[in-house]
mmCIF file of the C-alpha atoms, coordinates in Angstrom:
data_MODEL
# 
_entry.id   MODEL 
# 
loop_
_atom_site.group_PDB 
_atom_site.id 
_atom_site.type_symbol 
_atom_site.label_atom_id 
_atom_site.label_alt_id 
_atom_site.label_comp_id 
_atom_site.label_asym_id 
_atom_site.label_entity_id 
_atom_site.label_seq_id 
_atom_site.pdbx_PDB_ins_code 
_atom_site.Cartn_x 
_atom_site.Cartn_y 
_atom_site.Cartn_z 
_atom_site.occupancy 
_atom_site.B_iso_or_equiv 
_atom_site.pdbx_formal_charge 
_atom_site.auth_seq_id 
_atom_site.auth_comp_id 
_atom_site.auth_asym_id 
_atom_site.auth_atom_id 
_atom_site.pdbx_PDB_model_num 
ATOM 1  C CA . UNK A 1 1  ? 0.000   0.000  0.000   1.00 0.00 ? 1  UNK A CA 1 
ATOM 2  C CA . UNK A 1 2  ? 1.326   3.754  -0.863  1.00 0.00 ? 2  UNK A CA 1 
ATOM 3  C CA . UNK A 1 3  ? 1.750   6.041  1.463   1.00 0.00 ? 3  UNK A CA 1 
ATOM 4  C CA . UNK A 1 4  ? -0.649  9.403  0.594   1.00 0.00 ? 4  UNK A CA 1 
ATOM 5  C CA . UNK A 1 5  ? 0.670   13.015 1.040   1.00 0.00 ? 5  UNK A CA 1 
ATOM 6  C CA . UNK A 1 6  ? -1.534  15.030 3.597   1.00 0.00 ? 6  UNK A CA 1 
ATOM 7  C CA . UNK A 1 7  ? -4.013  17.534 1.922   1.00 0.00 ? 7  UNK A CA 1 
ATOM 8  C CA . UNK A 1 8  ? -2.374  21.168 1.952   1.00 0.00 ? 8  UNK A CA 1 
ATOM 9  C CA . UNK A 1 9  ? -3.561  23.663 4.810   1.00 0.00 ? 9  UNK A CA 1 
ATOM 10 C CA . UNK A 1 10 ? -6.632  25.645 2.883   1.00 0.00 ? 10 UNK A CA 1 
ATOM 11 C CA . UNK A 1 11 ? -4.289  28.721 3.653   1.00 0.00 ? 11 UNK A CA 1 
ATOM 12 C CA . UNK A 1 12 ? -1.775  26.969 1.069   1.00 0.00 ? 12 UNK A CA 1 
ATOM 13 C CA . UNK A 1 13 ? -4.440  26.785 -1.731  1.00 0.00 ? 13 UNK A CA 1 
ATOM 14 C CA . UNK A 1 14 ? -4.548  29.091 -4.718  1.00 0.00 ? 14 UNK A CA 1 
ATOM 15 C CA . UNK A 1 15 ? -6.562  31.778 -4.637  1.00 0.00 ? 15 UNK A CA 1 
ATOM 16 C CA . UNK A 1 16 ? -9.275  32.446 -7.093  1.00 0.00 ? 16 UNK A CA 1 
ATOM 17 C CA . UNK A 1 17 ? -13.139 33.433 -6.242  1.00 0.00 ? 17 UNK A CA 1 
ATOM 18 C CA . UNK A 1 18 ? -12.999 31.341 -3.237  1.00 0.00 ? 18 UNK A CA 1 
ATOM 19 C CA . UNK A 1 19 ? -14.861 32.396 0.312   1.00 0.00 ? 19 UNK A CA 1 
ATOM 20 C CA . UNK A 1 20 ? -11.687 31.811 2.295   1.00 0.00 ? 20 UNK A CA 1 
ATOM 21 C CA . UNK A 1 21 ? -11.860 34.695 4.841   1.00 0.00 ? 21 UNK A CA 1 
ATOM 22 C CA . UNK A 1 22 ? -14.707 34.804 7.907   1.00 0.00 ? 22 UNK A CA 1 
ATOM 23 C CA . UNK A 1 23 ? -17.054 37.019 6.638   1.00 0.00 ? 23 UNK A CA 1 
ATOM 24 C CA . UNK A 1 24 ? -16.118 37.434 2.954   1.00 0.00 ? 24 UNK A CA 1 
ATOM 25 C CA . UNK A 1 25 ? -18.828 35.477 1.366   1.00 0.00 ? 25 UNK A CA 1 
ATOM 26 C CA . UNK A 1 26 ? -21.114 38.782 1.077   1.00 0.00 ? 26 UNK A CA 1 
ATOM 27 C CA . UNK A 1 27 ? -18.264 40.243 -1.624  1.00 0.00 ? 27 UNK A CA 1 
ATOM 28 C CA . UNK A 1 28 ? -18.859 36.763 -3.548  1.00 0.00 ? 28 UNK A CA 1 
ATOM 29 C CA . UNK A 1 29 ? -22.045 36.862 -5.729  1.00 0.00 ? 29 UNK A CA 1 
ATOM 30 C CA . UNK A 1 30 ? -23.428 33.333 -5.685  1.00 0.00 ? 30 UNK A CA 1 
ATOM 31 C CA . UNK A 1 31 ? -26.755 33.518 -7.382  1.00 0.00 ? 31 UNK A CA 1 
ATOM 32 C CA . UNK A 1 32 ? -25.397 33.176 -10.898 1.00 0.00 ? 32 UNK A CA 1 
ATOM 33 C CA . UNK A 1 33 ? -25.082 29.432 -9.928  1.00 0.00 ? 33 UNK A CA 1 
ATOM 34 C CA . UNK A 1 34 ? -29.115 28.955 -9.908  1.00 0.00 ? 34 UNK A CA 1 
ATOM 35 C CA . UNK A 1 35 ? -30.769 27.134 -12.595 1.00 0.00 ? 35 UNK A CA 1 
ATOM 36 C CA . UNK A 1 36 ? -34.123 27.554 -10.841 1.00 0.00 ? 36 UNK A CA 1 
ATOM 37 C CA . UNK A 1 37 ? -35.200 30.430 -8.480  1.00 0.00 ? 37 UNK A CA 1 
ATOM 38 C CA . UNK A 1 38 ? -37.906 30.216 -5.651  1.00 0.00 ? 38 UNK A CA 1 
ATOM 39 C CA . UNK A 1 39 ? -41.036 32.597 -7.064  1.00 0.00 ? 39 UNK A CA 1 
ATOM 40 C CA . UNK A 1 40 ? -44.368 33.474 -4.351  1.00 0.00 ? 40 UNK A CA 1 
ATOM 41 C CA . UNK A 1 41 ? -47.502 33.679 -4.465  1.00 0.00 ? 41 UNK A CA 1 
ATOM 42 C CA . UNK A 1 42 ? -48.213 36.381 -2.124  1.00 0.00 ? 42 UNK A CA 1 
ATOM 43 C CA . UNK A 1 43 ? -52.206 35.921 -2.145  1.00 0.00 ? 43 UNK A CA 1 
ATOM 44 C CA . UNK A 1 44 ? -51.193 32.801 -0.015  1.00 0.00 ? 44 UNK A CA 1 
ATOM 45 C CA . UNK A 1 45 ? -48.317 33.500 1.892   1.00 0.00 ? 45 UNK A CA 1 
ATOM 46 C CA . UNK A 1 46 ? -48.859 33.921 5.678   1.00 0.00 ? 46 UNK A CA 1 
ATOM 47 C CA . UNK A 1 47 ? -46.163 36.077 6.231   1.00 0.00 ? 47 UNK A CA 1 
ATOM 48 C CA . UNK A 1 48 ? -45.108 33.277 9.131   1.00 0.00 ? 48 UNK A CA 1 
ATOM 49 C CA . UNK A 1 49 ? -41.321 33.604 8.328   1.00 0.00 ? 49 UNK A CA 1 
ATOM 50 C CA . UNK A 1 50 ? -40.517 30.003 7.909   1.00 0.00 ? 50 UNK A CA 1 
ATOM 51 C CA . UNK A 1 51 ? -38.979 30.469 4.549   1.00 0.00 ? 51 UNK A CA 1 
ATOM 52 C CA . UNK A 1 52 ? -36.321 33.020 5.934   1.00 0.00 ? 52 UNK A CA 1 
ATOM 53 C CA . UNK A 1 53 ? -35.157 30.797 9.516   1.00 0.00 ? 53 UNK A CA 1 
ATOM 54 C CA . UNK A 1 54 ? -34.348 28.075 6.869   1.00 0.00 ? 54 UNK A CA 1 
ATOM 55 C CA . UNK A 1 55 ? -32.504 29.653 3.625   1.00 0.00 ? 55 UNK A CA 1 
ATOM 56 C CA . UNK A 1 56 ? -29.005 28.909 4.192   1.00 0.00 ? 56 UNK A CA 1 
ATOM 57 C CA . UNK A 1 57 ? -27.690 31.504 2.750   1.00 0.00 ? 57 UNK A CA 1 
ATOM 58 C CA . UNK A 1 58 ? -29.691 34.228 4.266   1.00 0.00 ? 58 UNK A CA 1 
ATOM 59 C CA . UNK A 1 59 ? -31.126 35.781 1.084   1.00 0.00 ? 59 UNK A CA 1 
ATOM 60 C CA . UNK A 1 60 ? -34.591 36.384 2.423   1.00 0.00 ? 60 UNK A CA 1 
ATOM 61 C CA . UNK A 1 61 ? -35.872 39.240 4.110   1.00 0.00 ? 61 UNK A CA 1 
ATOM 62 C CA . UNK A 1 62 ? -39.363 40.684 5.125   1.00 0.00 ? 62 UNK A CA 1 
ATOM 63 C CA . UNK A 1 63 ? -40.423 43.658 3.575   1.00 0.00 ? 63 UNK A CA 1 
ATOM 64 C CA . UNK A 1 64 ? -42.267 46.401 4.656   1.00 0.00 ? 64 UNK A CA 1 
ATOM 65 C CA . UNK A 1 65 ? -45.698 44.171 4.903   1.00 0.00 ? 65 UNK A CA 1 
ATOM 66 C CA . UNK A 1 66 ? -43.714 41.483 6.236   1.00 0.00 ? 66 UNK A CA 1 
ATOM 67 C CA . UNK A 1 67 ? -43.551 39.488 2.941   1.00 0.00 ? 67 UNK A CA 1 
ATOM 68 C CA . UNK A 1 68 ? -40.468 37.548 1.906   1.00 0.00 ? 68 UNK A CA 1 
ATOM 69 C CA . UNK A 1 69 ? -38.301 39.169 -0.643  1.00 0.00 ? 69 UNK A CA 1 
ATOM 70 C CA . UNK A 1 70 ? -35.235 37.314 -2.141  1.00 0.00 ? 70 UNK A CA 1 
ATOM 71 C CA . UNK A 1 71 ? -31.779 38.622 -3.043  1.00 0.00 ? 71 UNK A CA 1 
ATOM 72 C CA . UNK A 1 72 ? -31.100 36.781 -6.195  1.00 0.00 ? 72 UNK A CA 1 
ATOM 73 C CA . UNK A 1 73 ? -27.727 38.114 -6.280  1.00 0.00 ? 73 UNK A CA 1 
ATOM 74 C CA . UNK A 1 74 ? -27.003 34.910 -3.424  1.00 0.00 ? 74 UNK A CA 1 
ATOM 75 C CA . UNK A 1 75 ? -30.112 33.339 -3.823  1.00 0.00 ? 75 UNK A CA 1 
ATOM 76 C CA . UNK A 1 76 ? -28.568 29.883 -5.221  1.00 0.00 ? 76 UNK A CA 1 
ATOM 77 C CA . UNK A 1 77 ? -31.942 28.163 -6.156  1.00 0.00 ? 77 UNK A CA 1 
ATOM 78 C CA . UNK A 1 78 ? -31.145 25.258 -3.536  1.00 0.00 ? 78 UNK A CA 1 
ATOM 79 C CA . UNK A 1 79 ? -35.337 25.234 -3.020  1.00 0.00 ? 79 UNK A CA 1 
ATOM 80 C CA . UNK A 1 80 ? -35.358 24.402 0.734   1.00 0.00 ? 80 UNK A CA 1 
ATOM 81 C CA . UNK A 1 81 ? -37.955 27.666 1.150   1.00 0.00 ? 81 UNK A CA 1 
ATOM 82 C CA . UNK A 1 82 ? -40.108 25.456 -1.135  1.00 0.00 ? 82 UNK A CA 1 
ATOM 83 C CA . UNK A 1 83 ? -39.473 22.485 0.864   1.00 0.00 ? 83 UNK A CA 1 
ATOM 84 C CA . UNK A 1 84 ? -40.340 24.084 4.593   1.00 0.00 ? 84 UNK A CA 1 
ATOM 85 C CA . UNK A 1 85 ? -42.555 25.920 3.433   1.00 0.00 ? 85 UNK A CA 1 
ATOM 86 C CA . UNK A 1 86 ? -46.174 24.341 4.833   1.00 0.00 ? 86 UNK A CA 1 
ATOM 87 C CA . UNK A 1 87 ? -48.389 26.940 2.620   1.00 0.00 ? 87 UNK A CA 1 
ATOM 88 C CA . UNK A 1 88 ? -47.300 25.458 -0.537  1.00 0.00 ? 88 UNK A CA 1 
ATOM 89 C CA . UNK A 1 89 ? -47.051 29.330 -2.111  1.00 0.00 ? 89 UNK A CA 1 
ATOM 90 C CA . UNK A 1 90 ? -43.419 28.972 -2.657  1.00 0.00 ? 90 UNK A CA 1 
ATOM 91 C CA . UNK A 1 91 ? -42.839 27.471 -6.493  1.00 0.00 ? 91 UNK A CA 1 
ATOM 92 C CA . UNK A 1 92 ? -39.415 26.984 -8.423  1.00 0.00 ? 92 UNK A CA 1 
ATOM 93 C CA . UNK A 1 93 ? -39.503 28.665 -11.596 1.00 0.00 ? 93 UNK A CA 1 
ATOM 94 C CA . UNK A 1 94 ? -36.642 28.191 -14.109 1.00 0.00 ? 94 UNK A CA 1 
ATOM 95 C CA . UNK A 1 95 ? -34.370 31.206 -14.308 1.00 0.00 ? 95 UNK A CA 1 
ATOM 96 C CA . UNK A 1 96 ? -34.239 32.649 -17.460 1.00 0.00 ? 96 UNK A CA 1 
ATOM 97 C CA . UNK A 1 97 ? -32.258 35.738 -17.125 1.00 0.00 ? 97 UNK A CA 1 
# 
């Protein structure tokens, strides 16, 4: 059996768009990995919140009437609103732009 080299420290890796720092993933736009994006159906929606405690990334925000708003600029189309959502007013959509 071979011996393996040990994986380099992550400090040692190249750099290129990678989130290495704490707290430099909001300079990173991540939403131009989505396929799909998450679209509502305000007449619906309960305004209960669920859909923002479980985005990972954070993207989702009340507005002013307390309805969920997106940033697509991070928004990476990962659907778990859709999934936790218990209203059923939360649809994929393919993202054509």
């Amino acid at each position: 059996m071979s011996k393996q080299s040990p994986a380099p420290n992550w400090r040692d890796l190249a750099l290129g768009c990678a989130t290495l720092e704490p707290g430099s993933s909001k300079y990173q736009i991540t939403g131009n990995w989505r396929s799909d994006k998450p679209v509502w159906n305000f007449e619906q929606c309960i305004k209960c919140g669920v859909c923002t405690v479980f985005c990972p990334e954070g993207c989702l925000k009340p507005n002013e009437e307390g309805l969920p708003i997106v940033n697509l600029d991070y928004c990476k189309g990962c659907g778990i609103c859709v999934a936790e959502c218990f209203t059923g007013c939360i649809a994929m959509e393919e993202d054509k732009d």
